[in-house]
C-alpha positions, 0 to 999 in steps of 0.5 A, a space after each residue: 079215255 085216260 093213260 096210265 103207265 104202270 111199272 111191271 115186275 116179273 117180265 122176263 123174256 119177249 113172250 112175257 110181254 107179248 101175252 100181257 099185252 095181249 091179256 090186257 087188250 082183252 079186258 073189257 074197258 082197255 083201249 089199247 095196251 103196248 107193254 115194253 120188255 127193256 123199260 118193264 112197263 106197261 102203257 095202258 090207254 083205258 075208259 076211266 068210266 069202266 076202270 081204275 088204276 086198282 082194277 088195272 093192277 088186278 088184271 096185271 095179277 091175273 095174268 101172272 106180273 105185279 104191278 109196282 104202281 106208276 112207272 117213275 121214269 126219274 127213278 131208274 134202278 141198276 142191277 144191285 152191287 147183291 146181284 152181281 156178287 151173287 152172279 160171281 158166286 155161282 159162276 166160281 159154283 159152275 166151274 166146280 161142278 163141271 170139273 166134278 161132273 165131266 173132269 175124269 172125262 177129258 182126262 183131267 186131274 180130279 181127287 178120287 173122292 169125286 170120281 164115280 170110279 171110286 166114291 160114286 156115292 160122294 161123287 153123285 151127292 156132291 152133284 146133287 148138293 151143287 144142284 140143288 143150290 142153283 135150283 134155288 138160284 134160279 127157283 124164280 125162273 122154275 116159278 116164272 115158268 110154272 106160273 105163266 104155264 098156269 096162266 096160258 101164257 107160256 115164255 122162255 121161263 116155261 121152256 126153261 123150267 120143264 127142261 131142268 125139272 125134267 132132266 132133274 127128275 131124271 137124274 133122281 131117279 138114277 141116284 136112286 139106282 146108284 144106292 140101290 148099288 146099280 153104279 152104271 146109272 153114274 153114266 146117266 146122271 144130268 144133274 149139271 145140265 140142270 145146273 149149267 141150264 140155269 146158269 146160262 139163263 142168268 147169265 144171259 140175263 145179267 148181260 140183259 141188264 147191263 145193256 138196260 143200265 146203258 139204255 137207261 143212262 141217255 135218259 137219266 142224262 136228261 134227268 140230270 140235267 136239272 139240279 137237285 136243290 135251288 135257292 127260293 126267297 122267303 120274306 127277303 130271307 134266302 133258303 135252300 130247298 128241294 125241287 120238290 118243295 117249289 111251288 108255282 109261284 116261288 120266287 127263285 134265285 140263281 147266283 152265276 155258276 147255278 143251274 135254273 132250277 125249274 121254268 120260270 119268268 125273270 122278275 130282277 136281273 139280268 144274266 146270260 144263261 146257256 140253253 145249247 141242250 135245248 136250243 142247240 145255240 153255242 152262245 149265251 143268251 142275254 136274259 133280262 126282266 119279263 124273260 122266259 128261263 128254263 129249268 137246266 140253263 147254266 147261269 154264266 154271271 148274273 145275279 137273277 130272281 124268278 118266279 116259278 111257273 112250271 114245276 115237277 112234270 110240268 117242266 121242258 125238261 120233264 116233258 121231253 123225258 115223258 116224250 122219250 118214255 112215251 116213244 120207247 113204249 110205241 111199237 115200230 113195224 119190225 117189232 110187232 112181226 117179232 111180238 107176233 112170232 115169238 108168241 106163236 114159238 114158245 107154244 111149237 117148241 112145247 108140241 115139238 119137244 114132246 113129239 120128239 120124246 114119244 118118238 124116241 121111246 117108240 122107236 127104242 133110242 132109250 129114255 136116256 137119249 130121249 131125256 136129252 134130246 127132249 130138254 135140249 130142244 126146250 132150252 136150245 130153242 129160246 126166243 129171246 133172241 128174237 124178241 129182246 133184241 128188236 125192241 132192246 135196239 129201238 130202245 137204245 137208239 131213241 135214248 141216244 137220240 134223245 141224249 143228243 137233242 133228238 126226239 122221236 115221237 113214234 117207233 114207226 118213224 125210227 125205222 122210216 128214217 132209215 130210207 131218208 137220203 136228204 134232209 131240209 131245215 127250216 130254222 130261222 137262226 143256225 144249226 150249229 153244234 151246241 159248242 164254239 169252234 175254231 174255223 179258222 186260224 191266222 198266224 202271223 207268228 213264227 209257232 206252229 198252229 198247233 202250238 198257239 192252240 195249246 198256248 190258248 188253252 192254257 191261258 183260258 184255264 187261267 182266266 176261269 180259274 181267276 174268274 171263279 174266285 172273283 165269283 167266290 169273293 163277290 157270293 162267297 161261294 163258288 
């Protein structure tokens, strides 16, 4: 059995992941399959004697996404500076249409020109140009939805879209009948609801995304914690590089106020190096030759040399982000009631919105009315909600955890602490808050402790300031 994390393109809502979840169980030599909505990736368990990462990808197609390859946790990507400009476009676009379409209603003071008293032909073709431009801001969900209708697999998108086509067509239909120069269809026009439809999908959506960003800032932290670039010895010779060109074996330097670059063994030296985001200990530990370091570790003020041993995704650090990455892909118990749910909903409100519809024409309530009630239960009825909202608070707290120092290895296991009312540790050193405190003060002198404190500070800062520029004078750098 081989395991494979794909990155996945075009998930939108919970029942996205929920029927490629299911699509992929059901392939011949998949395992098992757990897809996660927040991170948009696809952890894959399969017998590597029937498949390969090629045949994989072509059942992520089949089934209506793309896949972008093997997901790089160390690569996350927020929403574009494009994104946002184009969000705040069709924001301003969305006000102007509804003063347009319902100002003269409340009253509101609207030029003539765009009054269907008036100018009903300038009136409706200013609705249908405004519309037409958020059909096209929104043509992804409309091809989301159709898309995954095709494929049996229909999500939030497919309820979306057969609302706003629906209620679009409509509305076509009574321009036509306004030029015709039947102007009493000026009352039955939803172009807007087409419009607002989509907007408050995108909005809901940019919300979406700046709750992934934060998500995915914890484990970025992780991340960050290693730096970019290290010092290597070559034929005695000192050379900047990037962790990527280390190799097992390299000979590394660390000069005080750097980082360790990658885990390693000290061969010269001695140092003492802070470990608090791995050990939890507030204090320096003194290395010497023979000893272990750890990529991430903040030299303090010796001058060491070490080969490297594990690089890449080989380090602590990148193991403890794969076992971050590995966790948010677990499903804990409450999440999969979600999944399951939310795949049998989007289905119902389909049946239900269309039985309602019949309904109102044969009981003679007016197509108008039955277009309305028929696009309002799709739309209304939207399971994200549910099913982004589990998995989205799972998500964030294992990231908050893990940015803490607390690695949770199963969902399941999240969700269980919630009934635990006593913990015992077992350590042999001290549980301590990564960072020195003050526990007590004696004050022999006439100030007050807080003043003293401030006074403390002060000469601290001063002591770093005078200890850094000895370190730029000795290394020349600081």
């Amino acid at each position: 059995m081989k395991k494979i994390i794909l990155s996945i393109e075009g998930m939108t809502c919970s029942a996205c992941s929920n029927g490629l979840e299911k699509y992929l169980n059901k392939q011949n030599g998949i395992i098992d399959t757990s897809v996660n909505l927040v991170m948009a990736n696809a952890a894959i368990d399969y017998d590597e004697n029937i498949l390969n990462q090629e045949k994989i990808e072509k059942y992520v197609k089949q089934a209506g996404f793309k896949s972008l390859g093997i997901y790089k946790e160390f690569k996350i990507q927020k929403q574009s500076k494009l994104e946002k400009t184009k969000f705040l476009i069709f924001t301003i676009l969305a006000i102007v249409l509804m003063y347009i379409s319902m100002g003269h209603m409340i009253h509101l003071p609207t030029p003539k020109i765009f009054t269907p008293d008036e100018e009903p032909i300038i009136y409706v073709s200013s609705l249908l140009i405004l519309t037409i431009l958020f059909l096209i801001y929104g043509f992804d969900i409309l091809k989301n939805g159709y898309k995954n209708l095709i494929h049996k697999i229909p999500n939030m998108d497919t309820l979306v879209a057969i609302g706003v086509i629906s209620s679009f067509i409509y509305s076509l239909y009574g321009l036509y009948k306004i030029f015709q120069g039947n102007h009493d269809y000026t009352m039955n026009l939803y172009f807007e609801s087409s419009a607002i439809v989509i907007y408050f999908v995108k909005l809901g959506r940019y919300l979406d995304g700046i709750s992934k960003d934060r998500t995915k800032e914890a484990i970025q932290k992780l991340v960050e914690i290693t730096p970019n670039e290290a010092t290597i010895e070559i034929d005695g010779m000192e050379k900047k590089v990037t962790l990527d060109e280390i190799k097992k074996g390299t000979i590394v330097i660390c000069k005080p106020g750097e980082k360790i670059a990658v885990d390693g063994e000290i061969i010269d030296g001695k140092t003492h190096l802070d470990e608090t985001f791995i050990t939890g200990e507030s204090k320096p530990v003194v290395k010497t030759i023979g000893e272990k370091v750890i990529a991430g570790s903040l030299n303090y003020d010796g001058y060491i040399k070490y080969k490297a041993e594990k690089i890449g995704k080989e380090s602590t650090v990148s193991e403890i982000v794969r076992l971050v990455i590995e966790a948010s892909n677990t499903k804990a118990p409450i999440a999969k009631i979600a999944d399951k749910i939310s795949g049998y909903f989007v289905p119902s409100v389909i049946i239900i919105s269309i039985i309602t519809f019949i309904a109102y024409l044969v009981l003679g309530l007016g197509t108008s009315n039955a277009i309305i009630t028929f696009v309002t239960i799709l739309v209304v009825a939207c399971p994200c909600s549910l099913g982004l909202a589990t998995p989205l608070a799972i998500v964030v707290s294992e990231g908050g955890l893990a940015s803490n120092g607390v690695l949770v290895k199963k969902s399941e296991i999240l969700e269980s602490a919630s009934k635990i009312n006593t913990i015992v540790f077992d350590k042999t050193g001290t549980l301590t808050y990564g960072t020195l405190k003050i526990s007590k003060i004696y004050n022999y002198s006439k100030l007050e402790d807080n003043e003293i404190m401030r006074t403390c500070r002060k000469s601290r800062s001063k002591i770093y300031t005078s200890y850094w520029k000895s370190i730029y004078r000795l290394y020349g750098r600081t």
